[in-house]
C-alpha positions in Angstrom: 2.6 -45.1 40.5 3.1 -47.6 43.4 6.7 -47.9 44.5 8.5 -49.9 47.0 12.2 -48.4 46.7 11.3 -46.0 49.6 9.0 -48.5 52.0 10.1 -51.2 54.7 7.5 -53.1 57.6 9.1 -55.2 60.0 6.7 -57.9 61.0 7.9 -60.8 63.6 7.1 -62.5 66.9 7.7 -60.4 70.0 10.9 -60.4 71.5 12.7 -60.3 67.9 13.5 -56.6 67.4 11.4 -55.3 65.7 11.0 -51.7 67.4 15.0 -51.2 68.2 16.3 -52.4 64.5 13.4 -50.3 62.9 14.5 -47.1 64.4 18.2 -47.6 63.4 17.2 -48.8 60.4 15.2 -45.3 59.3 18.2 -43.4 61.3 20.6 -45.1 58.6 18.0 -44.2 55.6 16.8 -41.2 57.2 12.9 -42.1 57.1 10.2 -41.6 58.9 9.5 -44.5 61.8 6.2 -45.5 62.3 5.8 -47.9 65.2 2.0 -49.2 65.0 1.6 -50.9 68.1 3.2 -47.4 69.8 0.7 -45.5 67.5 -2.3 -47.2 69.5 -1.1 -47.0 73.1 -1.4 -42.9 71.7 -4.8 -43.3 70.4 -6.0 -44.3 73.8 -3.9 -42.6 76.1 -2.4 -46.0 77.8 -0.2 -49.3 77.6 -1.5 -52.1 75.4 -1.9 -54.3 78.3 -4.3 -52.0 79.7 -6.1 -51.4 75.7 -6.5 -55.5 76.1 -7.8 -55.4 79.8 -10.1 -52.3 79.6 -11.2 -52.5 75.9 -10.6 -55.8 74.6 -8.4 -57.0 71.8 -11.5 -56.5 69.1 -11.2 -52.8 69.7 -7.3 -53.3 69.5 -7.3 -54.7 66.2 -9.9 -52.2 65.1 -7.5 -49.2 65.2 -4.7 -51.2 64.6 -5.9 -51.7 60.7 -7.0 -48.3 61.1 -3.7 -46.6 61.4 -2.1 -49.6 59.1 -4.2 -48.1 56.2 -3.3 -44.3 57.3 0.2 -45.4 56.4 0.1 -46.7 52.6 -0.4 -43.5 51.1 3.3 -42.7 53.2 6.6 -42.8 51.4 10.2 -43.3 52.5 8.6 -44.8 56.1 9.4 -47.6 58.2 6.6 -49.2 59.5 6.7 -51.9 62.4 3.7 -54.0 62.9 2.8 -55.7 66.2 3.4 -59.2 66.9 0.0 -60.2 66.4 -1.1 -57.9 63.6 -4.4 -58.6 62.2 -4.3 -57.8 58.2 -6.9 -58.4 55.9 -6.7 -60.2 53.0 -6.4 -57.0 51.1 -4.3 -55.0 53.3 -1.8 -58.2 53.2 -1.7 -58.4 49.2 -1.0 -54.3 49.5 1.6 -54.6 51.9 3.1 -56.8 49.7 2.9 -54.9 47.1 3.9 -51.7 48.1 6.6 -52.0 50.9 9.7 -54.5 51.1 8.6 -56.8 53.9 11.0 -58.7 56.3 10.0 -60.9 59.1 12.4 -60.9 62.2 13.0 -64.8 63.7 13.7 -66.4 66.7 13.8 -69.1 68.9 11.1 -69.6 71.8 13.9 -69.9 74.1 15.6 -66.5 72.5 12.2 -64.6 72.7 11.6 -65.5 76.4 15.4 -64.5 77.3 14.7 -61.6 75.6 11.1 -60.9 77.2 12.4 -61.1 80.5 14.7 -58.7 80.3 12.6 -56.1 78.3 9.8 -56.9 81.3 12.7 -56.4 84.1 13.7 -53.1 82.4 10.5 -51.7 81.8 7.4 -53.7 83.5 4.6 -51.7 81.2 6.5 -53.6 78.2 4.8 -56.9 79.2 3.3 -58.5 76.5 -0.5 -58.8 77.1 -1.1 -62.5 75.3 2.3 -63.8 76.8 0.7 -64.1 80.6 0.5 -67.6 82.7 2.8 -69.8 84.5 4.3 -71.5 81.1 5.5 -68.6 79.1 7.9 -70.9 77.0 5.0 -72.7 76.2 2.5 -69.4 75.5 5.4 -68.5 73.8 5.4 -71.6 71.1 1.8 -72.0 71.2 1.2 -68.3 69.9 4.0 -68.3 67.5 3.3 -71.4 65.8 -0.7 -69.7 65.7 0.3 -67.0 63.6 3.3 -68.4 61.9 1.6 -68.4 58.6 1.4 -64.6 58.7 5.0 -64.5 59.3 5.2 -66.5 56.0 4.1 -63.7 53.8 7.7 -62.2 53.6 9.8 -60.7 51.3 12.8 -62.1 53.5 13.6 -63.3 57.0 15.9 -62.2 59.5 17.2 -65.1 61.9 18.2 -62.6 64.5 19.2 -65.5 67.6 22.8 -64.1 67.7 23.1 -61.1 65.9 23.0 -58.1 67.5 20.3 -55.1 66.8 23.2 -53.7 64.7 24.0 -56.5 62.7 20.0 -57.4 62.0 20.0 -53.9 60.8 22.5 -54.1 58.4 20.7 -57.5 57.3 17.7 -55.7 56.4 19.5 -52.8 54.8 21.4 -55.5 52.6 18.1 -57.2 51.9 16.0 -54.3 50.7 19.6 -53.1 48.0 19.0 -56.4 47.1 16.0 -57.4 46.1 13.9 -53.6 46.8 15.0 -52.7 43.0 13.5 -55.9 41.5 10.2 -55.3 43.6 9.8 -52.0 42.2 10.3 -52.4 38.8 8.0 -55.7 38.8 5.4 -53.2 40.2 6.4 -49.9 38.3 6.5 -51.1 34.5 4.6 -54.7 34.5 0.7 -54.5 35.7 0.7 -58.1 34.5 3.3 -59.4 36.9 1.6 -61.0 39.8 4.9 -61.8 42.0 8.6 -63.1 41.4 10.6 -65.8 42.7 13.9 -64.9 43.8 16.6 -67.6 43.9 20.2 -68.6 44.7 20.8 -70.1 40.8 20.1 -67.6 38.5 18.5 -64.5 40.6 15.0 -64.0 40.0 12.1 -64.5 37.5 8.8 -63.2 37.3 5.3 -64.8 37.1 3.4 -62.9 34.2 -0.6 -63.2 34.6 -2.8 -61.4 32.1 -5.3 -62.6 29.2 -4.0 -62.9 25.9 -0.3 -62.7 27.3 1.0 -65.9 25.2 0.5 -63.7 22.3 3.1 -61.5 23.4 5.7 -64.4 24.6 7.8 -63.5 21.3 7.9 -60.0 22.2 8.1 -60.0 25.9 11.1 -62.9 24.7 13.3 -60.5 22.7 12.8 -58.0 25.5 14.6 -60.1 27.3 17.1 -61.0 25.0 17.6 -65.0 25.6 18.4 -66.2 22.7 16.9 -66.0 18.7 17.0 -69.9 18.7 13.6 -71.5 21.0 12.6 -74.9 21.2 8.9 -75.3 22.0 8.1 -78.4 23.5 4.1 -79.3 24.0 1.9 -82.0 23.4 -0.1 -83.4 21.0 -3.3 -82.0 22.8 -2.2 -78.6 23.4 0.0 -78.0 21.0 -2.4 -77.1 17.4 -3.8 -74.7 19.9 -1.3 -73.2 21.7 1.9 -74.5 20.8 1.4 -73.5 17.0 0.1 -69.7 18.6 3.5 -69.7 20.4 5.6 -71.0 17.6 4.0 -67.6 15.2 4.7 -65.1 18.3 8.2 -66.4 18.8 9.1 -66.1 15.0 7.1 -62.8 14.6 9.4 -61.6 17.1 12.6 -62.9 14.7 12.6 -65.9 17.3 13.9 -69.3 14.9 11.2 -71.4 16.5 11.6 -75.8 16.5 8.8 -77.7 17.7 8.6 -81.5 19.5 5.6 -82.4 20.2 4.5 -85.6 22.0 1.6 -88.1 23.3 -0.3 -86.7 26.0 -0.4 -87.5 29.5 1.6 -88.7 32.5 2.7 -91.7 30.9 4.9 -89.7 28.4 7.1 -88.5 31.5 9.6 -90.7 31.6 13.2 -90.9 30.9 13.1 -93.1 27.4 11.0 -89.3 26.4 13.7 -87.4 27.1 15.7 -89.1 25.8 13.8 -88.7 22.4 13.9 -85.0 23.0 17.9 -85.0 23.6 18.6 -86.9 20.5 15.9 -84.6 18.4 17.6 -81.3 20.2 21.5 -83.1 19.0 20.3 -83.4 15.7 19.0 -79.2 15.5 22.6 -78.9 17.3 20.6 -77.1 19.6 23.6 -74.8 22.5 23.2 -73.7 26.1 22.3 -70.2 25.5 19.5 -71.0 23.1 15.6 -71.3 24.9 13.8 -74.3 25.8 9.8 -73.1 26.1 7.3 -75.4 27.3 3.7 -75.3 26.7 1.3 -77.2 28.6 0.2 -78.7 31.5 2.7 -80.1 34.5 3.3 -82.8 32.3 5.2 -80.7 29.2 6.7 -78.2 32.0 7.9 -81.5 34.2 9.7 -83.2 30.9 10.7 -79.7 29.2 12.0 -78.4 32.3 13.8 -81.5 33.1 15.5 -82.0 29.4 16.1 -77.9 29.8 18.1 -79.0 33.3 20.3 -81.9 32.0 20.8 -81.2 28.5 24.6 -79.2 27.4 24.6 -79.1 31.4 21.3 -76.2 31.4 19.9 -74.5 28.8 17.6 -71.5 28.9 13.8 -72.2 29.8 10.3 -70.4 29.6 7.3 -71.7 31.5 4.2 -71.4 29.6 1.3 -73.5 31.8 -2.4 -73.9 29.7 -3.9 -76.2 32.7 -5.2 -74.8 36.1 -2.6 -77.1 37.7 0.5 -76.1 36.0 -0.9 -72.4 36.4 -1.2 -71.9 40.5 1.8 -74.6 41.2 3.7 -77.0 38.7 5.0 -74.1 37.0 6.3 -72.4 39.8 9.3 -73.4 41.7 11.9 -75.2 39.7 10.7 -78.6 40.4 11.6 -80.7 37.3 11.4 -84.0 36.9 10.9 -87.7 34.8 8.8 -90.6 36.7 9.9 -94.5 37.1 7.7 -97.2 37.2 8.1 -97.6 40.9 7.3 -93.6 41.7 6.0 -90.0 40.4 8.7 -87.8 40.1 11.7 -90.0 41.3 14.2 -88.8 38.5 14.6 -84.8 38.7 16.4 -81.4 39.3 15.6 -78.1 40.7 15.9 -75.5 37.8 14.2 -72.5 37.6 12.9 -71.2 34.6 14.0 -67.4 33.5 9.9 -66.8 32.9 6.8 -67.7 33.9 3.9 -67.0 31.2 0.2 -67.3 32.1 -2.7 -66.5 30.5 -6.0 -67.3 31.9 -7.7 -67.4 28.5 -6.1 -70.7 28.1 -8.6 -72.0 30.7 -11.5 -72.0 28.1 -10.6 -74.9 26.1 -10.0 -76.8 29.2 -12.5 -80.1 30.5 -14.6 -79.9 33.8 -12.6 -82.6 35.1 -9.5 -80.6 34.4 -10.2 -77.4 35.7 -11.3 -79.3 38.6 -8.0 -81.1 39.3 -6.7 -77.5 39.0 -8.4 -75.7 41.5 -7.6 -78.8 44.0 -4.1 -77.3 43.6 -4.9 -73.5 44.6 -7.1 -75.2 47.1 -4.3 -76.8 49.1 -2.3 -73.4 48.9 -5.6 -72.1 50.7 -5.8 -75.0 53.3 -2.1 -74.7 54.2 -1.5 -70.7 54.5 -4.8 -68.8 53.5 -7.8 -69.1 55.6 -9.4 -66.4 54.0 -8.9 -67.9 50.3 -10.7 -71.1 51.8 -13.9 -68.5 52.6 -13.1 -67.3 48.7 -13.6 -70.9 47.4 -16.6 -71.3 49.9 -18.2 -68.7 48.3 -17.2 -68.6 45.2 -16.9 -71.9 43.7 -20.1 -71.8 41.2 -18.3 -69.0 39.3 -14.4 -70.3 39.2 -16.1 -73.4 38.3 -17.7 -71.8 35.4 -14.7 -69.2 34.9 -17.1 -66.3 35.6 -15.9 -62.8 36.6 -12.8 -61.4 37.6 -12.6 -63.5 40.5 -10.9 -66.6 38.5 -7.4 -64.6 37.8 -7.6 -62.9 41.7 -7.9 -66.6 42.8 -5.2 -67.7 40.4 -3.0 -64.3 41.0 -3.2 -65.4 45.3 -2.9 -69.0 45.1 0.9 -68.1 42.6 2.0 -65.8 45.3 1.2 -68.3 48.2 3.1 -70.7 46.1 5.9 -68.1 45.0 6.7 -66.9 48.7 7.4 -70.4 49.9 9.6 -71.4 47.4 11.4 -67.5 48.0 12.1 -69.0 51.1 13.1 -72.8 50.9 13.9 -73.2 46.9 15.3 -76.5 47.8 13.1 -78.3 50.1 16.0 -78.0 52.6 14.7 -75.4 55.5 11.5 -77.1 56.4 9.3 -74.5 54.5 8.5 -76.0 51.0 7.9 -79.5 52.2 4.6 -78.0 53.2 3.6 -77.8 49.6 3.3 -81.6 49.6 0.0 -80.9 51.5 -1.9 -84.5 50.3 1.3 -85.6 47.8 1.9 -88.6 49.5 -0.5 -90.9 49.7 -1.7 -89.0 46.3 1.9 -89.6 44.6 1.3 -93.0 45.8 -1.8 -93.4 44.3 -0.9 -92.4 40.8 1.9 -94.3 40.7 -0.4 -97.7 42.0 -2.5 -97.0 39.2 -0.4 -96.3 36.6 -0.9 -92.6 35.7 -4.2 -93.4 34.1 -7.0 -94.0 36.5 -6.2 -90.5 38.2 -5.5 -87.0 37.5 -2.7 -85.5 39.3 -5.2 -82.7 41.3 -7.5 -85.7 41.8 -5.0 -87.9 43.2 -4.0 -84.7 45.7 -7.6 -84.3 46.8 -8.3 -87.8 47.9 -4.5 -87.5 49.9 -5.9 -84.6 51.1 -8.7 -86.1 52.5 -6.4 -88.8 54.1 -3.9 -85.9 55.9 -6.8 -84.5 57.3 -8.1 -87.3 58.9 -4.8 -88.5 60.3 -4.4 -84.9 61.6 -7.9 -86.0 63.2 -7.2 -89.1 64.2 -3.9 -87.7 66.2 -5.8 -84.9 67.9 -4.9 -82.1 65.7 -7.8 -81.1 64.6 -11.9 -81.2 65.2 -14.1 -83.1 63.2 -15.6 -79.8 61.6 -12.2 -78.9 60.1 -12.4 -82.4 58.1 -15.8 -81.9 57.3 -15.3 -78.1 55.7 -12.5 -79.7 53.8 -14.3 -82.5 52.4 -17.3 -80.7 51.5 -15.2 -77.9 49.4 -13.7 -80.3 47.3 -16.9 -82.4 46.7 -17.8 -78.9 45.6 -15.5 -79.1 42.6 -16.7 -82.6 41.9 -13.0 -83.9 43.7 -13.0 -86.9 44.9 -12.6 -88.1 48.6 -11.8 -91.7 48.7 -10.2 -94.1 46.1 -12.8 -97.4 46.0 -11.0 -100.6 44.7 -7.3 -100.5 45.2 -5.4 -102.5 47.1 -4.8 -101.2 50.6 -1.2 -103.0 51.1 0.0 -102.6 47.5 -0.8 -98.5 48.3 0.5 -98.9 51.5 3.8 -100.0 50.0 3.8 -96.9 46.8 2.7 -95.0 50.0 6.2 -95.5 51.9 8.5 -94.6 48.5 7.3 -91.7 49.0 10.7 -88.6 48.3 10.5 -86.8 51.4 11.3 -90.1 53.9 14.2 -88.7 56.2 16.0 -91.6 58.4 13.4 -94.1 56.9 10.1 -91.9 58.5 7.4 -90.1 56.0 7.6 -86.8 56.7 3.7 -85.9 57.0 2.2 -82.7 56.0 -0.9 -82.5 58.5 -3.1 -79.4 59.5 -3.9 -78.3 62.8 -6.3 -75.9 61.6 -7.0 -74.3 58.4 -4.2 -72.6 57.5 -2.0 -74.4 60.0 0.7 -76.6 58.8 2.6 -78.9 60.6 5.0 -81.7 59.5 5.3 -84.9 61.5 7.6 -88.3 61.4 6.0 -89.7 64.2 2.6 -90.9 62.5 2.3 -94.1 63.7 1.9 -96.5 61.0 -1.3 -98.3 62.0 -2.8 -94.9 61.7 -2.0 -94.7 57.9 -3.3 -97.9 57.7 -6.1 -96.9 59.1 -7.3 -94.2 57.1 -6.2 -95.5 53.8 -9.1 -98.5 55.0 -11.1 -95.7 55.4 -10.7 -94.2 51.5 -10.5 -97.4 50.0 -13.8 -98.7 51.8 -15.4 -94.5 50.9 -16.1 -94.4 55.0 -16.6 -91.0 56.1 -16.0 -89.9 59.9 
């Protein structure tokens, strides 16, 4: 039986601590200290500049994962990776899984102060991949290289002016506080893939496993919510998963009500809700009782918002049946109702108290929508997870076909990408979550052109994918190959690229409503490699222009 209760790493750039606030932090918790990058310089009898110079960074990173997998098997341990560590996919899932992980941040400007002191103390401390005449600028270049490993994080540490003392005591904090919830997620639920953790209401976990909606009544009164639920659904889903829902909850002694309305994104709108808040006066429905939505983003987008607003917040239960609402729409508290002039204009943040999904539900689903699904997990791959990219690469044939295991490990890694994100930046406010809107804005913009009816929402995210890639071209960001791999995945799920027949300045114009405009500028999510993020407001609009041409015209570079 894994366990994280007794299991800390420390990952971060160099220069942040991590060595000095490890050590106090295992003197404090009297564990063991395992310092990784100290464990190698052992291994080969000298200083890591002189492993780089003599044996080459290859052979660095080969005993590095070496001695990384020597130390899973450890308990009560804290381990410090290097700077640059290299993880593999799998030894990155099970070091999230099995120790409390917290990345130490800084400045550019506080690592270099930092660095040149270290390097005046001690000269055989200099940092091997930090050499040249612009260390500020190594400095930023390699940080912003590997910040998407940083990403995978339990917490963060901002250690610019706290001392090694106070960071420690931050970390200590962190792990009382959330180290419990980690291990009984992973002691007692096989089925949970990850949590979110949250400043409303705490935390909530993400429940994958087949068959697992016919346990929502039970795994319900578990949690003791309430013995009043409101399922709300449509009328596609609904006689085949609603109606399953509505038996578990009452099995379970549950008093179940159902609303169920017209399918698809023309339903999401406020005159809707409305129909559900005078249907929910009328069953005199109170805050503690459940709101449970089963569906696709749609039914969790409505329900979620009418959950939000109604009596001031009610209880809520996520219960996705589409690929979309699985791997993002269900995750993150992102509720909302849509106007005729944008997707998503009316909304709250409100997180649910569960999320339930069950893979099963896939089966009864179109190629077209399983398709618009996967172009979800896709962009979670193309923004943080080079190595899920290779997965989709190779694999596409089966999770198109929903063959093997490989469909829920897929679904499982694209929830957790999604999940540590919103850990960090619930609210959109820190400059992490934004990054989610990977292709949203010219793809909002596009759904809301057409009316909600010529597109489906992954669709309409795959052709502003497409778009963000080339302006990320177009500016320099990226080679041409890095738009061709991405266009040639999603033609493998039968996504579109380009969006023949619209009007470019009627787009251009949905295109600048866009939510996340800050001082009247777009805020861009761009790549600058795959699995490289960056957000820009300096796109210069005949750019945009430019490649929206391009997509409406179906020129390729």
């Amino acid at each position: 039986m894994k366990s994280i209760k007794h299991k800390i790493a420390l990952t971060g750039f160099s220069g942040t601590g991590k060595s000095e606030v490890g050590r106090l932090v295992s003197n404090v918790l009297g564990w063991d200290f395992i310092d990784v990058d100290t464990e190698i310089e052992k291994r080969f009898g000298m200083i890591a500049s002189s492993i780089f110079e003599e044996c080459g960074e290859a052979k660095f990173r080969e005993v590095e994962a070496e001695i990384i997998d020597q130390a899973f098997p450890k308990t009560e341990i804290v381990m410090i990776l290097g700077g640059g560590a290299s993880l593999t996919q799998s030894q990155r899932m099970r070091l999230l899984d099995e120790f409390f992980v917290v990345t130490l941040e800084g400045l550019p400007e506080t690592i270099l102060k930092r660095i040149n002191i270290s390097t005046r103390l001690n000269p055989d401390s200099e940092r091997p991949l930090l050499k040249g005449d612009d260390i500020l600028a190594n400095i930023e270049r390699v940080k912003a290289k590997r910040q998407d490993k940083y990403a995978l994080t339990h917490w963060t540490v901002n250690t610019d002016y706290l001392s090694a003392s106070e960071v420690t005591d931050e970390v200590i904090r962190a792990w009382h506080l959330i180290g419990p919830q980690l291990r009984v997620a992973e002691e007692t639920r096989s089925d949970v893939a990850t949590f979110v953790s949250h400043g409303s209401t705490g935390r909530y976990d993400i429940r994958v496993a087949p068959g697992c909606i016919s346990k929502l009544g039970e795994l319900l009164a578990d949690m003791n919510l309430s013995d009043v639920g409101y399922i709300i659904s449509d009328d596609t889903v609904f006689p085949i998963y609603g109606r399953q829902a509505q038996e578990t909850l009452e099995h379970a002694g549950i008093k179940t009500h159902c609303f169920v309305f017209p399918s698809g994104e023309k339903s999401k709108t406020l005159d809707m809700a409305h129909s559900i808040y005078q249907w929910l006066v009328g069953l005199k429905a109170e805050r503690n009782h459940v709101v449970v939505a089963v569906g696709g983003g749609v039914v969790g987008d409505l329900a979620g918002f009418v959950a939000a607003t109604f009596v001031r917040g009610m209880n809520f239960v996520q219960v996705p049946t589409s690929m979309a609402a699985m791997v993002d729409a269900s995750i993150g508290g992102k509720v909302a109702v849509n106007l005729p002039e944008g997707k998503n204009m009316v909304g709250a943040f409100y997180q649910p108290q569960l999320v339930v999904v069950d893979p099963l539900a896939l089966k009864t689903l179109g190629k077209r929508e399983l398709a618009e699904g996967w172009a979800e997990a896709i962009k979670h791959g193309l923004l943080f997870d080079k190595e899920l990219i290779a997965v989709f690469e190779e694999n596409w044939k089966d999770l198109m076909a929903l063959k093997g295991d490989i469909v829920e490990h897929v679904i499982r890694r694209s929830i957790a990408l999604k999940a540590i994100v919103v850990r960090q930046d619930e609210r959109e406010v820190f400059g992490k979550r934004i990054l989610l809107n990977y292709g949203h804005t010219i793809g909002h913009g596009i759904e809301s052109m057409t009316g909600y009816g010529s597109f489906l929402h992954g669709e309409a995210v795959s052709i502003g994918m497409s778009a963000a890639v080339k302006i990320s071209y177009k500016l320099g960001m990226v080679e041409r190959d890095v738009v061709k791999r991405q266009e040639n995945l999603l033609k493998k799920f039968d996504l579109p690229i380009n969006c023949p027949g619209l009007d470019i300045e009627q787009l251009l114009v949905n295109i600048n409503l866009d939510k996340k405009r800050m001082d009247g500028k777009i805020r861009w999510v761009l790549l600058s490699d795959i699995g490289k993020p960056v957000v820009r407001a300096d796109v210069p609009a005949c750019i945009v222009k430019e490649v929206v041409r391009e997509l409406i015209m179906g020129k390729s570079l």
